[in-house]
Each structure stands twice: as structure tokens, then as C-alpha cells.
Backbone bond lengths (Angstrom), bond angles and torsions (degrees), N, CA, C in turn:
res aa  C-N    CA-C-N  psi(-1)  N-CA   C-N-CA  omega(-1)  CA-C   N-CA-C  phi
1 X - - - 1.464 - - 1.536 111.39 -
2 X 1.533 105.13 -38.56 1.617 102.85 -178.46 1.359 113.09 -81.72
3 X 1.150 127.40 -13.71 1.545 127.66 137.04 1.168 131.90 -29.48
4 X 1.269 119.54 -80.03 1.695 136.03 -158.67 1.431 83.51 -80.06
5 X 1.250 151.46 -33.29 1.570 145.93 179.70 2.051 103.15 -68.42
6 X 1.398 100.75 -38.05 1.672 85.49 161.71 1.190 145.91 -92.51
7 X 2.024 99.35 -3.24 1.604 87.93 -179.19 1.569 84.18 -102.58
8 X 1.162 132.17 -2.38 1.315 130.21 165.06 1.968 108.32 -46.67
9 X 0.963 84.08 -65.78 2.137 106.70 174.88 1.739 87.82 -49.74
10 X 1.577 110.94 -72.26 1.661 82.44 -173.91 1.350 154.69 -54.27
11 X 1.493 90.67 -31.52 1.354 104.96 150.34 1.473 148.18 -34.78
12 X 1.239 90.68 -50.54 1.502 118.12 176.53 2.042 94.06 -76.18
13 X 1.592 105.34 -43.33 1.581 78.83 -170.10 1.773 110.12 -81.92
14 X 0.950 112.74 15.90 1.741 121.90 177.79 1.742 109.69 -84.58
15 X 1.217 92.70 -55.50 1.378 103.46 170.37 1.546 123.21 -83.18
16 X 0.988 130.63 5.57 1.650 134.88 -172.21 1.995 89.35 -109.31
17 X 1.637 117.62 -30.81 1.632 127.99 176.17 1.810 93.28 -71.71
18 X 0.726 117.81 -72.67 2.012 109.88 -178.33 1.591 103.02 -64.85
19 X 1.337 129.33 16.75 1.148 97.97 -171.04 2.001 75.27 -106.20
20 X 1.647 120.76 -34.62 1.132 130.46 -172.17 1.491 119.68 -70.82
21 X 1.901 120.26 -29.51 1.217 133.60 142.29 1.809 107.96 -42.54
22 X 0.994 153.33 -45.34 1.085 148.65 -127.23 1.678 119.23 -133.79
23 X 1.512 122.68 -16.78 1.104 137.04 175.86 1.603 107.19 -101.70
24 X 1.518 131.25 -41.44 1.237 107.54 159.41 1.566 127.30 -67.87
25 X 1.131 125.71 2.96 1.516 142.26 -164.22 1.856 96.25 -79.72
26 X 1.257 81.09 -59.54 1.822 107.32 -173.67 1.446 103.31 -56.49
27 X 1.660 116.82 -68.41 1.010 114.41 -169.48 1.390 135.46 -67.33
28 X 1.731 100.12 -3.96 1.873 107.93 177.08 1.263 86.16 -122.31
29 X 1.476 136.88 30.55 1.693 119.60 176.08 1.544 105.26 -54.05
30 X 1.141 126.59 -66.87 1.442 142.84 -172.81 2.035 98.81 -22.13
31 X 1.136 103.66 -61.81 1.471 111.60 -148.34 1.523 82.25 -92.00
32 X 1.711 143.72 -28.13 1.242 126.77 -157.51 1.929 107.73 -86.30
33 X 1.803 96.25 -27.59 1.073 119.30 -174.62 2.092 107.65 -57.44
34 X 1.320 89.93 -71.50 1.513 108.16 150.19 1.759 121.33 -7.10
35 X 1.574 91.88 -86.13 1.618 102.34 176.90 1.158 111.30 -62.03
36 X 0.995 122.54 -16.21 2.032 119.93 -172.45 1.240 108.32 -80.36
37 X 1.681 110.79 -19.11 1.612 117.98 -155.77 1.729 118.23 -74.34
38 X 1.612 91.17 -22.78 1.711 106.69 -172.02 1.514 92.92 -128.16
39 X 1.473 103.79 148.69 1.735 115.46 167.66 1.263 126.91 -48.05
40 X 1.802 96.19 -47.51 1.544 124.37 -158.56 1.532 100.73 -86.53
41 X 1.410 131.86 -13.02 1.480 139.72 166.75 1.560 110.29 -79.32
42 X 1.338 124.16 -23.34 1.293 137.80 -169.01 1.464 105.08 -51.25
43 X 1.755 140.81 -41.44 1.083 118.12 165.89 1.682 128.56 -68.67
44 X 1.234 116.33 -18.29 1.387 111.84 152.89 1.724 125.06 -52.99
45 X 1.344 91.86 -35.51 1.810 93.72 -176.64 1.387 109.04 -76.93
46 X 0.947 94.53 -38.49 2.308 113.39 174.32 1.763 85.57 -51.91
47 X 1.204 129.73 -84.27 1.156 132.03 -177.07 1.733 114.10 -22.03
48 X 0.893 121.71 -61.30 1.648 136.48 -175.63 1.007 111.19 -46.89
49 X 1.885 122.06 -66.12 1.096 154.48 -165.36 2.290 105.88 -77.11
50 X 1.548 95.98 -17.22 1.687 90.50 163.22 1.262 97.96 -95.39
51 X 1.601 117.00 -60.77 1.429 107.03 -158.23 1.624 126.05 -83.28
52 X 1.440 100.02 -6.00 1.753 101.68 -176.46 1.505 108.11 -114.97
53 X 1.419 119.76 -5.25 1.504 134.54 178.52 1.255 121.86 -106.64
54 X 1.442 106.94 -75.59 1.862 111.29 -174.71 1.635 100.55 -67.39
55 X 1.442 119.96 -52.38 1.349 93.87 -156.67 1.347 118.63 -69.86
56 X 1.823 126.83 -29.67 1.308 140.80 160.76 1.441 118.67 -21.37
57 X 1.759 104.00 -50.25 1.163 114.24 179.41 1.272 129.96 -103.49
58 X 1.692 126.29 20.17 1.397 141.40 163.81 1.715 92.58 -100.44
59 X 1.109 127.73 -51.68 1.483 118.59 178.18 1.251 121.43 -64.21
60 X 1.699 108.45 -32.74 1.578 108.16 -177.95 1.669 112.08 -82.50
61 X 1.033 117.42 -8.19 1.452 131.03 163.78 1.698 122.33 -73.15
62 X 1.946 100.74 -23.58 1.190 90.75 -165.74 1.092 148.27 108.41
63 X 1.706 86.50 -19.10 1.438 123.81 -176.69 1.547 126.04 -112.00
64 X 1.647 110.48 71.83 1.349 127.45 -137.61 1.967 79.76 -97.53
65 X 1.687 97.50 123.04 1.731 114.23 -170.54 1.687 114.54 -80.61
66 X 1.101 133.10 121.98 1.549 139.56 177.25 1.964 99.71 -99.19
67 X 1.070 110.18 80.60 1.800 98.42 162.61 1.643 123.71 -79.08
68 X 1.266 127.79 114.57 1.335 131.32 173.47 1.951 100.85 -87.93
69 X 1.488 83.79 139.12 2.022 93.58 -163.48 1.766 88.81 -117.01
70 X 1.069 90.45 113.73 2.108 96.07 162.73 1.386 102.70 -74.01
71 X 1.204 107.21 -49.30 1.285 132.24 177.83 1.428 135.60 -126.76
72 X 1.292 118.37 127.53 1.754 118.89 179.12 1.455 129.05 -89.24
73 X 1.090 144.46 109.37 1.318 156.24 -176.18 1.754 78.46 -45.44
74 X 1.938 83.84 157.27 1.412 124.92 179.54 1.761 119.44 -90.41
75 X 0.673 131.20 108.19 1.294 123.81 -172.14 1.565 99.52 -52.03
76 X 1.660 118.92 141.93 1.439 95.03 -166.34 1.184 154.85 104.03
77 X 1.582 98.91 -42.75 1.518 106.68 -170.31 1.678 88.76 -122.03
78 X 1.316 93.65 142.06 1.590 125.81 -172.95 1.720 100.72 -72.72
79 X 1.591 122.00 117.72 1.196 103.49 147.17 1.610 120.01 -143.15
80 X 1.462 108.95 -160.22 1.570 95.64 -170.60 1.692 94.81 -114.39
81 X 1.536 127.46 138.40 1.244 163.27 178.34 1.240 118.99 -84.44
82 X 1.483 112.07 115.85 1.590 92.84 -169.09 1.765 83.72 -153.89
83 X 1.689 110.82 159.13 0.844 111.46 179.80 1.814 105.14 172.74
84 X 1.479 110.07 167.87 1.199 96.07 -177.78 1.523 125.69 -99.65
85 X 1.453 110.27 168.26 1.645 104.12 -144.29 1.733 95.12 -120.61
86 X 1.466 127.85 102.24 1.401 129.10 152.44 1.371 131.99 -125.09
87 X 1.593 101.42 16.16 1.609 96.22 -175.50 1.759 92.94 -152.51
88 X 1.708 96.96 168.29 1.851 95.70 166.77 0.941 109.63 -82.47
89 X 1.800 139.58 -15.94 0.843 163.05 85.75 2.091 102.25 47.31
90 X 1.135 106.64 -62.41 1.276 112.63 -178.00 1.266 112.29 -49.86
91 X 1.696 118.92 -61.45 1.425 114.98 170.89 1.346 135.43 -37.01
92 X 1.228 111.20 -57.19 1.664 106.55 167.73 1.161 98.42 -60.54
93 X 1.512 161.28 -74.98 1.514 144.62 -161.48 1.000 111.35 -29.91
94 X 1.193 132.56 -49.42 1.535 135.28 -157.15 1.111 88.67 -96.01
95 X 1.529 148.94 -58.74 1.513 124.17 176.33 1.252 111.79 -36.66
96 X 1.342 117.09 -57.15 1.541 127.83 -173.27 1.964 111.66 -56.76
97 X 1.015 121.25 -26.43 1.341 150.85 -177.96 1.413 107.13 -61.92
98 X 1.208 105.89 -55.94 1.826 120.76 -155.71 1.395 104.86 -134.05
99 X 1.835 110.61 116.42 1.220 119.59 159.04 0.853 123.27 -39.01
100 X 1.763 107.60 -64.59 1.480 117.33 -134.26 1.933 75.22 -88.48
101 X 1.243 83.18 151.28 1.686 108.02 -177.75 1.799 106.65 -71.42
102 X 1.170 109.21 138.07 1.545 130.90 179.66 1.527 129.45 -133.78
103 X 0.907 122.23 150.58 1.895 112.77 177.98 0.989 90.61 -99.62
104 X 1.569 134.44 166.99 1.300 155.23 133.55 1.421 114.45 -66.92
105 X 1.223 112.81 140.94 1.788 130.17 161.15 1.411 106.53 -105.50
106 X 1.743 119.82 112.18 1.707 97.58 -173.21 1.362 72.96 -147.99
107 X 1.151 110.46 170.73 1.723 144.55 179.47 1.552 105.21 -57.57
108 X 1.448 118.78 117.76 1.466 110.78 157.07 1.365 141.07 -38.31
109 X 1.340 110.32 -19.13 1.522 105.79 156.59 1.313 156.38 -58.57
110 X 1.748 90.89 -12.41 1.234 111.59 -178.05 1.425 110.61 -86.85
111 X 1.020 126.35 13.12 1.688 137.05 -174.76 1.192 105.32 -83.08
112 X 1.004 122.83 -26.79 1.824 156.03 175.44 1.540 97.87 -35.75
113 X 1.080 89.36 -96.35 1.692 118.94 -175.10 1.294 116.25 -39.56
114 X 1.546 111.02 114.72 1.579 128.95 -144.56 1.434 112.72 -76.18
115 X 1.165 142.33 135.10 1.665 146.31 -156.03 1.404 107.61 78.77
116 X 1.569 98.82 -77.13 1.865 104.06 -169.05 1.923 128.66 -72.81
117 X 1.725 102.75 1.37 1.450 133.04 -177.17 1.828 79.17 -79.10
118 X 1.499 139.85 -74.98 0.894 159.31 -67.67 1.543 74.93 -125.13
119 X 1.463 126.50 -72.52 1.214 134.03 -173.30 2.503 106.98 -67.13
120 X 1.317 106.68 -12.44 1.221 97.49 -160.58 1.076 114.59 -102.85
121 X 1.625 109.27 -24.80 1.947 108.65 146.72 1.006 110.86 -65.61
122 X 1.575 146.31 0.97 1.362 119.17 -179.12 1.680 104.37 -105.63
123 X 1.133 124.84 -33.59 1.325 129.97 168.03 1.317 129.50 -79.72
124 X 1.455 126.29 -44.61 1.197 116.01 162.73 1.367 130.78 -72.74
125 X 1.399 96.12 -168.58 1.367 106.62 177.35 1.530 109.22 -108.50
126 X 1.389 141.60 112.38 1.402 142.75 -154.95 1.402 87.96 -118.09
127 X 1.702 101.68 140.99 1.461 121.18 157.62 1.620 127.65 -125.28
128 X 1.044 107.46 139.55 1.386 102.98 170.76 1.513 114.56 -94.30
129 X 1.179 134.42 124.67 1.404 130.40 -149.88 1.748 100.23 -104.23
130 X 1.281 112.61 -2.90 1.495 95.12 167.95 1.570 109.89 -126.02
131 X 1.577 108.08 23.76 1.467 106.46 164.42 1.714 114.93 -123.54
132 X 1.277 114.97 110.47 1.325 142.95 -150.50 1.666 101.76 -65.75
133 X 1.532 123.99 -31.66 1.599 131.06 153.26 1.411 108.90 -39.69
134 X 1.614 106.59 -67.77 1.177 113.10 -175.40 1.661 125.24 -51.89
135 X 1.333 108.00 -61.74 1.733 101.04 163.71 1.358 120.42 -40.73
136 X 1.409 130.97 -40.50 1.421 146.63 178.95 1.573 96.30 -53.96
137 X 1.521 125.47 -62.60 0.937 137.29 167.21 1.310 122.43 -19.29
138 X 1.230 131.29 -62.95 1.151 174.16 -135.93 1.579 91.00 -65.71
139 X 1.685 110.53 -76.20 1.457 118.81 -154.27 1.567 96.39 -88.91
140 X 1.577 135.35 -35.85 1.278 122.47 158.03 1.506 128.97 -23.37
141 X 1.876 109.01 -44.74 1.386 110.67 -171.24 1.183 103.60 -84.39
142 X 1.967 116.71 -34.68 1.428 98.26 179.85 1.288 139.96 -86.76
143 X 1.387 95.76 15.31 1.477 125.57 178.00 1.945 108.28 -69.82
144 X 1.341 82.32 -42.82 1.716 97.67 175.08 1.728 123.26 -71.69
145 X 1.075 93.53 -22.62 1.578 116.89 -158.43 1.875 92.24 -92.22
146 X 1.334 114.08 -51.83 1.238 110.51 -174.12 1.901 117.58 -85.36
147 X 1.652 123.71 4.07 1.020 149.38 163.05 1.377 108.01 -67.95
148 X 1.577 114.78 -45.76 1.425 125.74 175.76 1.600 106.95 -69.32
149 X 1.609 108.69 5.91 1.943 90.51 -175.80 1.553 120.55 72.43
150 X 2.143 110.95 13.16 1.282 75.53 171.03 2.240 92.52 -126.00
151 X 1.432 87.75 -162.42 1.714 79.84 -167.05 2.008 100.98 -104.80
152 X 1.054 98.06 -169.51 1.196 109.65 -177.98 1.643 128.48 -129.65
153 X 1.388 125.11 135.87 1.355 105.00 -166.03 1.709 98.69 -125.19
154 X 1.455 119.84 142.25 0.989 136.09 -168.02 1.502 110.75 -128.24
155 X 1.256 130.00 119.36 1.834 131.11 155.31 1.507 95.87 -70.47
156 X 1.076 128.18 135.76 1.542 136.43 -170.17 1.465 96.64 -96.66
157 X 1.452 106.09 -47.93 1.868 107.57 177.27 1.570 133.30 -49.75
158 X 1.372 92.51 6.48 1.299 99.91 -161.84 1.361 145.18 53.31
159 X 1.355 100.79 0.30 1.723 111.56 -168.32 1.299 103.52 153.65
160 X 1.156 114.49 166.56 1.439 139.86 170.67 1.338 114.55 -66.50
161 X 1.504 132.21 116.43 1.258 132.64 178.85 2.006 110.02 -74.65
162 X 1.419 95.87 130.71 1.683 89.64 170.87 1.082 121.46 -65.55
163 X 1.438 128.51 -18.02 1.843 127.77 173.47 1.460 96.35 -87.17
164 X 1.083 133.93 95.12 1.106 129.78 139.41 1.596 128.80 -10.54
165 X 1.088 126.93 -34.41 1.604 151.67 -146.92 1.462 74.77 -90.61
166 X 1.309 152.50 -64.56 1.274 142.94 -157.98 1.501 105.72 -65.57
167 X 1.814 90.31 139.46 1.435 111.12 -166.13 1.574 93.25 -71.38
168 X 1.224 108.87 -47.03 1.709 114.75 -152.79 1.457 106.30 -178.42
169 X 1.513 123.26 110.86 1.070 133.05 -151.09 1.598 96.55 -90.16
170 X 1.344 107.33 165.73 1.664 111.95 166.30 1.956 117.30 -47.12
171 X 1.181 97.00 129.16 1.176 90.80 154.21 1.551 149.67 -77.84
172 X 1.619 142.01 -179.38 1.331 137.93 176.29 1.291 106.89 -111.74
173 X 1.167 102.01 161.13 1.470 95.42 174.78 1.158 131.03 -96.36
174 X 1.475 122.08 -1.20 1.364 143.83 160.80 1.283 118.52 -8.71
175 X 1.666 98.09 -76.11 1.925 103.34 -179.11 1.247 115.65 -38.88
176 X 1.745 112.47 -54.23 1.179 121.05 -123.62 1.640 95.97 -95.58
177 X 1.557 112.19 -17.50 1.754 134.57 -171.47 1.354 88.62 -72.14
178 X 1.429 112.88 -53.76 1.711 126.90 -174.14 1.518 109.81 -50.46
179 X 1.612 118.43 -60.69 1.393 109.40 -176.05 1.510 127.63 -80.01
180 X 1.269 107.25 -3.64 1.160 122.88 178.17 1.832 107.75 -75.30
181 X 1.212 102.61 -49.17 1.327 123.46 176.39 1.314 113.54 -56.35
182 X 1.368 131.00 -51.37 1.335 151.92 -175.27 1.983 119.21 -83.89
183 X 1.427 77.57 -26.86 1.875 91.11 170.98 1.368 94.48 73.39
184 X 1.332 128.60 45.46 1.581 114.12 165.21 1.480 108.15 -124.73
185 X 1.294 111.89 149.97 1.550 131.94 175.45 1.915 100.54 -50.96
186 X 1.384 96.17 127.62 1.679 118.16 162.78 1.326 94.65 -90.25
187 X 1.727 115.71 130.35 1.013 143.81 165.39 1.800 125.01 -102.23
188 X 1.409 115.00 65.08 1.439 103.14 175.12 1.449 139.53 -40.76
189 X 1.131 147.82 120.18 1.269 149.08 166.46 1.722 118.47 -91.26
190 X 1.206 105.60 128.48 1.725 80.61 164.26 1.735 96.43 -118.26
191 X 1.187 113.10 148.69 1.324 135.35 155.30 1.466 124.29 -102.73
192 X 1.717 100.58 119.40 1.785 107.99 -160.54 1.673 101.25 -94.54
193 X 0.815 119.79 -29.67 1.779 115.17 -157.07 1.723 117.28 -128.34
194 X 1.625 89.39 13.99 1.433 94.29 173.66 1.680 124.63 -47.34
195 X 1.519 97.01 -66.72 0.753 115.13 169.03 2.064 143.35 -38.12
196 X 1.374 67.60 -39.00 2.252 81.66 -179.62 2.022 82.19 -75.73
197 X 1.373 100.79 -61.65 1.843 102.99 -149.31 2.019 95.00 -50.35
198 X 1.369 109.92 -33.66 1.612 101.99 -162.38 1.613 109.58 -139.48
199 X 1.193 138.69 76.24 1.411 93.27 -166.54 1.757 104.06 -117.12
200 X 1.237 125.62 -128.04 1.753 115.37 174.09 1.230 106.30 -93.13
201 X 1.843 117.64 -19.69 1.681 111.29 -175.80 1.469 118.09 -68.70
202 X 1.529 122.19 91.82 1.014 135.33 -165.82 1.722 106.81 -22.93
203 X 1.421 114.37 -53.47 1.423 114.63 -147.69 1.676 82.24 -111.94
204 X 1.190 104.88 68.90 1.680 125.45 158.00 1.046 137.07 -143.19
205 X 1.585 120.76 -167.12 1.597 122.40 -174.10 1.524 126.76 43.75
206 X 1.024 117.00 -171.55 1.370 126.47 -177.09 1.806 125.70 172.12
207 X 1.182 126.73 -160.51 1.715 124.54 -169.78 1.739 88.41 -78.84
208 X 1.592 107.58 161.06 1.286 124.11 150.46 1.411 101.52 151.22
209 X 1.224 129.36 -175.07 1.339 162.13 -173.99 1.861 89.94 -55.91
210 X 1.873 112.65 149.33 0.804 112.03 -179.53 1.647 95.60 -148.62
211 X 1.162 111.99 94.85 2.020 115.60 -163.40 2.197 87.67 -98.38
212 X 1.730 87.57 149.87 1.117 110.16 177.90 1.481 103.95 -157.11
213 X 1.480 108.66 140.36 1.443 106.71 -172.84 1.667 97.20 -135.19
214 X 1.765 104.03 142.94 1.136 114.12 -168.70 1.461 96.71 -104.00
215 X 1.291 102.63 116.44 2.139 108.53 174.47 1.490 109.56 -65.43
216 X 1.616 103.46 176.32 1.226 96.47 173.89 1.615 112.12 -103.52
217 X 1.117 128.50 167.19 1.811 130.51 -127.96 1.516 96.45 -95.80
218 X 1.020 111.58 155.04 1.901 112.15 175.32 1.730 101.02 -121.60
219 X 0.997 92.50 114.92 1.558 100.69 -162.76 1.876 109.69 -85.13
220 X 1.093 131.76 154.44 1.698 107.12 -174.16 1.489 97.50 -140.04
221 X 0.898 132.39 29.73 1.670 139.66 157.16 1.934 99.01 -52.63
222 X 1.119 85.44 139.25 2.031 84.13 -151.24 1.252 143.94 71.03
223 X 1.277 83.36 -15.98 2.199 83.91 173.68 1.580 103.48 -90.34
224 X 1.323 94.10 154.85 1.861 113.33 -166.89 1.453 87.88 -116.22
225 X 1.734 116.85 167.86 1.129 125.07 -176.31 1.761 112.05 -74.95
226 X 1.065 130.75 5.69 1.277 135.86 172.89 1.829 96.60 -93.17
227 X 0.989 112.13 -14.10 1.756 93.19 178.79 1.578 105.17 -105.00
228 X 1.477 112.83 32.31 1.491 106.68 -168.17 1.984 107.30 -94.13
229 X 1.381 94.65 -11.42 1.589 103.04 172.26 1.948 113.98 -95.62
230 X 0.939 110.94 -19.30 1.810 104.65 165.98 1.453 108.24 -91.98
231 X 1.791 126.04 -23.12 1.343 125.13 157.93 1.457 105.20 -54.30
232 X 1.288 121.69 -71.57 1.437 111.27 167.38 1.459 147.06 -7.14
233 X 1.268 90.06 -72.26 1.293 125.45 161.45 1.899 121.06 -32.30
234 X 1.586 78.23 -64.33 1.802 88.81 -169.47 1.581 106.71 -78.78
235 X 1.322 122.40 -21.58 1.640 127.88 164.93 1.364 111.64 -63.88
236 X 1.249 110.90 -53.61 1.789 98.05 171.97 1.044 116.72 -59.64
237 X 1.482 150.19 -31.84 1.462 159.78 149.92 0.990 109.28 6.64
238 X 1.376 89.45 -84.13 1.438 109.09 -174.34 1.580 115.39 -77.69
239 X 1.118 134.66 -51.39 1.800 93.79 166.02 1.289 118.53 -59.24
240 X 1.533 120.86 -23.60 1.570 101.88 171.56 1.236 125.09 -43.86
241 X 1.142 102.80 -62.83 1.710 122.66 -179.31 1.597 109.67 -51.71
242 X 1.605 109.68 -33.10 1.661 94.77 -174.15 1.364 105.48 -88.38
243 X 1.380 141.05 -4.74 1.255 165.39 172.72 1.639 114.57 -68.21
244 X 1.418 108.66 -51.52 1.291 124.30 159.33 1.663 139.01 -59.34
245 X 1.263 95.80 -34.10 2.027 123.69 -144.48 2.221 83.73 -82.26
């Protein structure tokens, strides 16, 4: 009985998370639709999408966010976002995380997913990871994107691992090719409690505390694209290690 009464509860908290994705969507369509329409409006929509989206739905979950800052972003200054990836959960953090306004780089699949698909081809930056145009694609647009002054955020893991049991999967070299290229500071994040509060195992998680800590920045002014795998390297480190510790 005390079973079926909790995945009963989870249930309910799976669906009460799309029900909180999906009602601010509706209710600022007018004005989100709007901001999505032009590039150069895009920090207004960044604006909306922290303060009338993610945070609504980290509190309305229950899941009230603590960020510890080693370091504080620049108002202004473009950088690259990185962090590890086990929940949907992640997105609002990192909105919630970072003022200064950023696009996402996420998997074309997510275009899928009904309401928030709708707004995420139009703002991000989407890849298809087994069409080799498309990756090419990729740093052209954010080439444009970071001209405009704003930054970019990358899951390095590429995705969500199906074993759960993994601390923190290998990284890509994507981000790190990107900031190297662009000359902007990689910003590690680790995210601790994604995972327990939300993760893909349907009949899981629940309310509580959701801590994220902002590292301090690895800057690549001098690094060439041959140092984009020990940059790598030393960014996973450290959320490994704070993941571990």
C-alpha cells in the first residue's frame, strides 16, 4: 500500500512539472511569441523565460535553488556554460543560474515536445548530432549569437546517460572547440540534486533543495584548438570531483 501511495504521489508530481512547463507558456504566449520573432529582442525573451518560466517552476516543484558563485559573470561579457546534464530540471537551473542572457545548444529532438518544442527551435541553437552540416552549423550560428553579446550554454555529455548509476559521463569537445575559437571563458557548473529532485525514472524524485555551484572560470585567451581536449579534461575535473567529494 505504501508503495502504490508513492508512485501514486509521483505521478501526480510528473504531471503537476508539465502542467508548470506549460501554463506560463500559454499565459505570456502573446509577448514570448513576439520576443522570439527577432534575434535582437532575444534578451527580453531570455528575461521571461528566467523570471516567468524557470523560476515558477523550480519553486512550484518545490524545488527552491541555492547557487554558490566562486565566481560572478560580467554583465556583458559573452561566455561558454557548461555543466552536467541529468534532469529537465537542468534547464531552469541554468536559467536560474545565469543573468546575463545565453542561447542553448541542445539536440533536435527536443523540438518534439509539445508547447516548450514550439518556443526551442526558435531560440536556440539545435543540432542534429549525426548530420555533420548540422554540427558545422552549429558554430556559424553561434558565432552570430555571441557578436550580439550574448553567451552560450552547452551539456558537454551530450545527453542523458540511460544508467543512471553514472556520476558524469565523458565529455565532447564541442563547447570547449567553441570557446577556444571564440576566446571566451568556460564556466563550469556542477549541479548536485538534479537528479534525486527530477530525473527520466518516471516513478521518481520528489520536493527539496536544489544546490548548484558556480566554479571559477578557465579562461582560453592563448589556447589553440589542439588544447581543446586537456581544456576538456580539466572542466570535467572539477565537477567530477565536486560530484564525488
Amino acid at each position: 500500500m505504501v508503495k502504490l501511495l508513492k508512485r501514486v504521489g509521483q505521478t501526480i508530481y510528473r504531471i503537476w512539472f508539465y502542467v508548470l512547463v506549460a501554463v506560463p507558456i500559454f499565459l505570456c504566449f502573446p509577448f514570448l511569441l513576439l520576443f522570439a520573432s527577432r534575434e535582437q529582442w532575444y534578451p527580453q525573451f531570455f528575461w521571461m523565460a528566467r523570471n516567468l518560466w524557470a523560476k515558477p517552476i523550480l519553486y512550484g516543484m518545490g524545488c527552491p535553488p541555492r547557487v554558490l558563485y566562486d565566481e560572478y559573470l560580467v554583465k556583458g561579457k559573452s561566455y561558454m556554460l557548461v555543466a552536467n546534464h541529468t534532469s529537465m530540471l537542468d534547464i531552469m537551473l541554468m536559467l536560474y543560474a545565469s543573468k546575463n542572457p545565453f542561447v542553448f545548444v541542445g539536440k533536435k529532438e527536443l523540438e518534439k515536445i509539445p508547447v516548450f518544442g514550439f518556443f526551442y527551435r526558435r531560440v536556440c541553437i539545435m543540432v542534429d548530432r549525426d548530420n555533420v552540416q548540422s554540427r558545422t552549423g552549429v558554430y556559424r550560428r553561434a558565432q552570430r549569437r555571441l557578436k550580439q553579446g550574448l553567451s552560450i550554454c552547452i551539456f558537454p555529455e551530450g545527453g542523458v546517460p540511460d544508467d543512471e548509476s553514472i556520476v558524469l559521463d565523458t565529455f565532447k569537445d564541442g563547447a570547449f572547440k567553441m570557446a577556444i575559437a571564440h576566446k571566451i571563458p568556460v564556466v563550469p557548473m556542477t549541479f548536485y540534486d538534479n537528479k534525486k529532485r527530477f530525473s527520466f525514472t518516471f516513478f521518481s524524485g520528489g520536493p527539496g533543495l536544489i544546490r548548484a555551484r558556480v566554479h571559477r572560470f578557465f579562461e582560453t585567451e592563448g589556447l589553440e584548438e589542439n588544447d581543446k581536449s586537456k581544456l576538456r579534461e580539466e572542466v570535467r575535473e572539477v565537477i567530477y570531483r565536486e560530484l564525488t567529494s
